[in-house]
C-alpha positions as CSV (number, residue, x, y, z in Angstrom):
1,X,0.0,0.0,0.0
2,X,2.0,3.5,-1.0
3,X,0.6,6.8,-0.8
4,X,-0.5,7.6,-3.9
5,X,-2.8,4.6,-4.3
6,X,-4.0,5.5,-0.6
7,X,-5.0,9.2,-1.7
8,X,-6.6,8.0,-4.5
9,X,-9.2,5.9,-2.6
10,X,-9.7,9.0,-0.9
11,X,-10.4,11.6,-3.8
12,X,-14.1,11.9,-3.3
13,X,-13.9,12.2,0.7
14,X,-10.9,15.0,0.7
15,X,-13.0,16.5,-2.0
16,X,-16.0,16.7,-0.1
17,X,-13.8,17.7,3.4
18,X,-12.3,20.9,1.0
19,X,-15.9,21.8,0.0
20,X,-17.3,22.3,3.4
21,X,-13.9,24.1,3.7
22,X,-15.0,26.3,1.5
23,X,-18.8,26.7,2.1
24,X,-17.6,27.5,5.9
25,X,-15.3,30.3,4.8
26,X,-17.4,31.4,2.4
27,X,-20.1,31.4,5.1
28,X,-18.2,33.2,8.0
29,X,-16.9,35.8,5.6
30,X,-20.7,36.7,4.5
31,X,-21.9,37.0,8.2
32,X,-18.7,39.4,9.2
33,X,-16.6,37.1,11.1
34,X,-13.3,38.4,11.8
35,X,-10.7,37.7,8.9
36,X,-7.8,36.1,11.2
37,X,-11.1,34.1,12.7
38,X,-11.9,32.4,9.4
39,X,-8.6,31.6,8.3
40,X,-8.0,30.1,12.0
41,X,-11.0,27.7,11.8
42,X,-10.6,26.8,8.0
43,X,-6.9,26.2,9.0
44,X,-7.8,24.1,11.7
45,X,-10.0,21.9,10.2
46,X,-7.6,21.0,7.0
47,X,-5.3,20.3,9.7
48,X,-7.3,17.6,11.8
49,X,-8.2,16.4,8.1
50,X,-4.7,15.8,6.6
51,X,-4.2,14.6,10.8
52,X,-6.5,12.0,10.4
53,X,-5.7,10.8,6.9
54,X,-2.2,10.4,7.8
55,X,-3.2,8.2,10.8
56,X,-5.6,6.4,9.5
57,X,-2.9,5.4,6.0
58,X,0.3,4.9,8.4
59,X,-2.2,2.0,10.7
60,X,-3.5,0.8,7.1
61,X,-0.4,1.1,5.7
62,X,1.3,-1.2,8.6
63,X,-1.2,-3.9,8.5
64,X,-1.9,-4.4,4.8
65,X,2.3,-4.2,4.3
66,X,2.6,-6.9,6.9
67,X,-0.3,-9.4,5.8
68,X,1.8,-9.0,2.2
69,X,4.6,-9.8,3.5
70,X,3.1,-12.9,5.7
71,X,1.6,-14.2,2.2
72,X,4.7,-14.1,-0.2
73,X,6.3,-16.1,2.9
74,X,3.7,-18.5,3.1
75,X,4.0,-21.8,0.9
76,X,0.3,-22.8,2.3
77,X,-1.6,-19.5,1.3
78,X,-4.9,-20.8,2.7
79,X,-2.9,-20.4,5.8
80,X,-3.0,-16.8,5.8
81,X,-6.2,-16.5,8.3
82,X,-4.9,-18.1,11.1
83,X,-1.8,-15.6,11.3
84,X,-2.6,-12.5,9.8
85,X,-2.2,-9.4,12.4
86,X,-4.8,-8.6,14.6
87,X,-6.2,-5.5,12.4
88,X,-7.2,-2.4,14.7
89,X,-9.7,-0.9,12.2
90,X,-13.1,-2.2,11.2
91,X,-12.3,-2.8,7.6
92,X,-9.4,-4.9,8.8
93,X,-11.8,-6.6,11.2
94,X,-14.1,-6.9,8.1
95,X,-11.3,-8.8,5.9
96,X,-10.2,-10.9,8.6
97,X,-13.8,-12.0,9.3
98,X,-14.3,-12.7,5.4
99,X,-10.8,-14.8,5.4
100,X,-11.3,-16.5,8.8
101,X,-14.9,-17.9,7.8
102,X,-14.2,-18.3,3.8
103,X,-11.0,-20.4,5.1
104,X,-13.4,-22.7,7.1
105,X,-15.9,-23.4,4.2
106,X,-12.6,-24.4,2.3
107,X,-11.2,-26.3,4.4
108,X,-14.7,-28.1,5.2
109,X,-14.7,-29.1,1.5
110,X,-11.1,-30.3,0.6
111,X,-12.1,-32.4,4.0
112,X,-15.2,-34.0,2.4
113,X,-12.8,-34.5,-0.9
114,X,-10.3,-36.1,1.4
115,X,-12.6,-38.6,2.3
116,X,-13.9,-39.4,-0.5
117,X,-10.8,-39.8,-2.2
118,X,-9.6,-42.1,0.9
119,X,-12.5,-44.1,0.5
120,X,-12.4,-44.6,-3.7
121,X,-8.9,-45.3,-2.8
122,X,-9.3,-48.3,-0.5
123,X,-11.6,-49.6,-3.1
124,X,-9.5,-49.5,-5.9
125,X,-7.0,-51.4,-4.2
126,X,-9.5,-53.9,-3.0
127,X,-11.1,-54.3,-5.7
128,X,-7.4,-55.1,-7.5
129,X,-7.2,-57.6,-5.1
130,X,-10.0,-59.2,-5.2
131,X,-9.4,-59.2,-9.5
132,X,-6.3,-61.1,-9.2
133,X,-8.2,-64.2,-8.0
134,X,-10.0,-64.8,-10.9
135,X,-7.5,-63.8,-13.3
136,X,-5.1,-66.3,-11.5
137,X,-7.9,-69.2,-12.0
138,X,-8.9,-68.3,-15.4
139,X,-4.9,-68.7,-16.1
140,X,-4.3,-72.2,-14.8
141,X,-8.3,-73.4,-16.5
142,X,-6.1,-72.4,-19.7
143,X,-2.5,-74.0,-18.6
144,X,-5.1,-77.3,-17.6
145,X,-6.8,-76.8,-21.2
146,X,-3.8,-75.9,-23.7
147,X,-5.1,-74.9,-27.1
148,X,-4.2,-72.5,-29.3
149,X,-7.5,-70.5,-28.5
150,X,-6.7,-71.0,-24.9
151,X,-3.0,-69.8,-25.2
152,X,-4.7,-66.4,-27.0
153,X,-6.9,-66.0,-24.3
154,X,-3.6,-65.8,-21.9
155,X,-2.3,-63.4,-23.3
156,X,-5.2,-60.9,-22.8
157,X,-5.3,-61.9,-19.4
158,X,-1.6,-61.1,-19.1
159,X,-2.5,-57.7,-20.7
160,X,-5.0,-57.5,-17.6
161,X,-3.0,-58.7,-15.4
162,X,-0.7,-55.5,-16.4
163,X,-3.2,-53.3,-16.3
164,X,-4.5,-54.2,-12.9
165,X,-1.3,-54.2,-11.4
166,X,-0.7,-50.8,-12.9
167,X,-3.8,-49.6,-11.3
168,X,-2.7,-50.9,-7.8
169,X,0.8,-49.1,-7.6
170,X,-1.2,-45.4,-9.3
171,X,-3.5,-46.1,-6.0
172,X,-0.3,-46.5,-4.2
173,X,1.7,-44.1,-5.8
174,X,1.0,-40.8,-3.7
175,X,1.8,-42.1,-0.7
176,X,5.0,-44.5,-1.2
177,X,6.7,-43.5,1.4
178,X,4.3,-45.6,4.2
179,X,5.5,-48.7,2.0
180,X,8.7,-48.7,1.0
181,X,11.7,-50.2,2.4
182,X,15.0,-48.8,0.9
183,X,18.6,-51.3,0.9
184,X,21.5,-52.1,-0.7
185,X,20.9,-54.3,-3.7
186,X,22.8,-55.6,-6.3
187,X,22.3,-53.9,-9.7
188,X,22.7,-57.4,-11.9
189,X,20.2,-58.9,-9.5
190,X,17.9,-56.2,-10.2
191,X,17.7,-56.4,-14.0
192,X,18.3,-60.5,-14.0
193,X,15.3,-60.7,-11.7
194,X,13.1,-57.9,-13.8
195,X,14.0,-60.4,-17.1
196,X,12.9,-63.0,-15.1
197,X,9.3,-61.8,-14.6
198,X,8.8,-60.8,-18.0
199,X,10.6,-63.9,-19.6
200,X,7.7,-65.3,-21.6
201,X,6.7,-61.7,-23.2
202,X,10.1,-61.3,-24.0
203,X,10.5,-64.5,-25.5
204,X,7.5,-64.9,-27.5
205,X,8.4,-60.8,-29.1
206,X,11.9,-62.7,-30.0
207,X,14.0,-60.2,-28.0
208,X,17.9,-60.3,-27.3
209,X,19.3,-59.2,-24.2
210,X,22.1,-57.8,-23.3
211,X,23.4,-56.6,-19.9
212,X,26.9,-55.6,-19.0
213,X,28.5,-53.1,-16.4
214,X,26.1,-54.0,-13.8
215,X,28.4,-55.2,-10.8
216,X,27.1,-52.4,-8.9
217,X,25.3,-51.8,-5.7
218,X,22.6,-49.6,-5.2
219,X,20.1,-48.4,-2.4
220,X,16.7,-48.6,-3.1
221,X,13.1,-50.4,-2.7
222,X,13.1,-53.9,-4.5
223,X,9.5,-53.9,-4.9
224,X,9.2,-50.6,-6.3
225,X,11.7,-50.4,-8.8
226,X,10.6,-54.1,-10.4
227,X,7.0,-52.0,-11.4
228,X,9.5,-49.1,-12.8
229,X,11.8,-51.4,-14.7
230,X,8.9,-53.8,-15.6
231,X,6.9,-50.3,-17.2
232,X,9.9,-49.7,-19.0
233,X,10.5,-53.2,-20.4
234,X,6.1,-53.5,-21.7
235,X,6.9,-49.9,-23.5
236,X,10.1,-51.9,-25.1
237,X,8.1,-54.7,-26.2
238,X,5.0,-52.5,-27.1
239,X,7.0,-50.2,-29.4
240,X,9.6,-53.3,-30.5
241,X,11.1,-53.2,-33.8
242,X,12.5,-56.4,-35.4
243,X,15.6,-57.4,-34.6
244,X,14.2,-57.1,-30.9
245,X,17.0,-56.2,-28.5
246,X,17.2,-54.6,-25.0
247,X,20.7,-53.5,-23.8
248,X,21.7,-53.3,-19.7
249,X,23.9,-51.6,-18.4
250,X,25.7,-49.1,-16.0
251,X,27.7,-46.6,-15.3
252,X,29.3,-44.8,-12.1
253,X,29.6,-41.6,-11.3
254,X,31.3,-39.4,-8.0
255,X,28.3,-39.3,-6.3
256,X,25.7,-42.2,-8.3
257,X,25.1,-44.7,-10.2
258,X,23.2,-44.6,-13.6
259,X,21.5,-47.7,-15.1
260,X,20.4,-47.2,-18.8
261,X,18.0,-49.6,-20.4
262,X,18.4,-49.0,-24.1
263,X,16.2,-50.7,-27.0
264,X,16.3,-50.3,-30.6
265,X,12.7,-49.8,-31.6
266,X,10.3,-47.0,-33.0
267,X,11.4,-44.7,-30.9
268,X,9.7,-41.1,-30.0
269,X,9.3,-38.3,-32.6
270,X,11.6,-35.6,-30.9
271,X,8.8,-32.9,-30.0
272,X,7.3,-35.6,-27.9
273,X,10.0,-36.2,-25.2
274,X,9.2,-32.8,-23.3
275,X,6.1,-34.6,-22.5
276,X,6.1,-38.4,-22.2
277,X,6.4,-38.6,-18.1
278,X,3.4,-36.4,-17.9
279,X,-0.2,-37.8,-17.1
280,X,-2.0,-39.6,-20.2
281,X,0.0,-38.2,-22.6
282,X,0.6,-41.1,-25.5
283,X,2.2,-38.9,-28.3
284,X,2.3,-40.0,-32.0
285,X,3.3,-43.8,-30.9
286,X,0.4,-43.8,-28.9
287,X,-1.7,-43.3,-32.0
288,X,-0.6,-46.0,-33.9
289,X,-1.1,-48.6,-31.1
290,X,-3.8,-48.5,-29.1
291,X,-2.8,-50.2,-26.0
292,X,-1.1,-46.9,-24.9
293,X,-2.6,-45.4,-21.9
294,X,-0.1,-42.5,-21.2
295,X,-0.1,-44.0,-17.5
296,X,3.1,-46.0,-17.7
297,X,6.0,-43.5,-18.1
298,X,3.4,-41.1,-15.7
299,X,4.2,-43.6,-13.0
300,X,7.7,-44.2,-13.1
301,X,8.7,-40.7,-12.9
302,X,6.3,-39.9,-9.9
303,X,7.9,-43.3,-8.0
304,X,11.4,-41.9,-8.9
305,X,10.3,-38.7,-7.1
306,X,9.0,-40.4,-4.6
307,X,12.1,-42.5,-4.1
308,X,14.8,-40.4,-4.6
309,X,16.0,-41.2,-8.3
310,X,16.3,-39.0,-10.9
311,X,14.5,-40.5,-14.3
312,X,15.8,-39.4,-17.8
313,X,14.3,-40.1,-21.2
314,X,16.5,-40.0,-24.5
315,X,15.5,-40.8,-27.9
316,X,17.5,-42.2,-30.7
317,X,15.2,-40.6,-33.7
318,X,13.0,-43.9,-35.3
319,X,16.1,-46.3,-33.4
320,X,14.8,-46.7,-30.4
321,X,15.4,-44.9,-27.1
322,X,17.5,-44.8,-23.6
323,X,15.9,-44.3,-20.2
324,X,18.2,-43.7,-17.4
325,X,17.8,-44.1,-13.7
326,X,20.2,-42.2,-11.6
327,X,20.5,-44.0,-8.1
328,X,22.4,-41.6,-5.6
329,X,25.3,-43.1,-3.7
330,X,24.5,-42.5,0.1
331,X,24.3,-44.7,2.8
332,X,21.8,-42.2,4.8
333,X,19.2,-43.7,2.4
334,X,19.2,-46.7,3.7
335,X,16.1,-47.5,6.6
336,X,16.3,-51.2,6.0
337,X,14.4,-53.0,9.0
């Protein structure tokens, strides 16, 4: 709040105040009143005027400068209610009543979206739960009933499978940290054990592997990063170009260790990278096959956050691209039980 702005909220009242100014002089002088008396009380009264306007803009002045100043500070701006100055004016009493109670209806609502959002929460990952069970029975009808109709079958269900699972960790994803378990774990073991899982997709898309440079140790949660490596491996396989290859491996730096997974498919059209970790975004891949959800990539990045890795994107033109993971070197990370 600065002066200028001040006196022009005030134009029409120090108009008025200079017009009864003048009426009164004018008045006094027409019924004979002594010069030196007239000038005395029109003098006065400008004076307890431009008095009380400077009063009234220095305690204004103070408490609008400091509730400002409270607000750029504040990360939580909804916060400013609770400790703005006590205002000793009515139209800071006013704001500070209009705050106070507009703060309550807000916070009344993001409650009743809280729950909500708790509750559709626990369903989801019920309801995942409760899926698996028939998807595992429906898979070992088919393994007790091989046919080439049966065998198609399985492979949709290992598409849901995917899709459930993918489901459960999104539920999961905003609050990792209540179910994660960081510890030292061996790099190779990672990737051999990732392969492992998705042996039979890899195998029937006739992929090569390679992995080399991985006698490292890292720190971080097993059961987390098998869902981020696994995402990375379906979008190598979705977007596969033949010969089929995947290439491991690993590299150390001063203060981490980076482990690129490398394939040699379509790739991504360079405009697109800016964009592929954010939410449903498919790009011009994801309009050619239309198994793309734009969740995949989505996830890893926000479990990398959530983790502590960094997660890097880099494509090769139509040859395929390299995804990095950057685990950081530091034994402070590690709250194994």
């Amino acid at each position: 709040m600065n002066l200028r702005s001040y006196l022009k909220s005030k134009l029409l009242s120090i108009f008025i105040q200079l017009s009864v100014v003048a009426f009164t002089t004018l008045l006094l002088t027409v019924l004979l009143v002594d010069r030196y008396a007239v000038i005395f009380i029109a003098g006065l009264y400008i004076v307890a005027s431009i008095v009380m306007l400077t009063i009234e803009y220095v305690t204004k002045r103070g408490f609008y400068n400091k509730l400002m100043t409270q607000l750029d500070t504040l990360d939580q701006k909804y916060l400013l209610s609770s400790i703005m100055p006590e205002p000793n004016f009515l139209e800071g009493e006013i704001l500070q009543e209009v705050l106070v109670t507009s703060n309550k209806g807000m916070n009344d609502q993001i409650a009743r979206y809280k729950i909500s959002s708790e509750e559709y929460k626990e369903y989801i990952e019920t309801w995942v739960h409760e899926v698996k069970t028939p998807i595992a029975s429906s898979k070992l009808i088919i393994e007790n009933n091989a046919s080439p109709v049966t065998r198609s079958i399985g492979e949709e269900l290992s598409k849901i499978e995917d899709f459930v699972e993918q489901a459960l960790f999104y539920s999961k994803s905003s609050s990792v940290e209540k179910d994660y378990i960081i510890k030292e774990v061996s790099l190779e073991t990672l990737v051999k054990g990732i392969i492992r899982k998705n042996a039979k997709a890899l195998i029937e898309s006739k992929f090569t592997m390679e992995l080399k440079q991985l006698s490292y140790n890292v720190y971080t949660d097993t059961k987390w990063i098998d869902f981020i490596l696994g995402q990375i491996i379906a979008n190598s396989i979705k977007y596969k170009r033949d010969p089929a290859k995947i290439s491991f491996y690993a590299q150390e730096n001063a203060n981490s260790i980076t482990l690129y997974i490398e394939d040699f498919g379509v790739g991504i059209d360079d405009k697109d990278i800016p964009k592929v970790f954010d939410k449903g975004f498919t790009g011009q891949n994801g309009r050619k096959y239309a198994q793309s959800t734009g969740i995949g990539l989505y996830l890893c990045r926000t479990l990398c956050d959530k983790l502590g890795l960094q997660l890097s994107l880099t494509s090769k033109g139509n040859k395929g691209v390299i995804v990095a993971i950057v685990f950081p070197v530091n034994r402070m990370m590690l709250f194994e039980s």
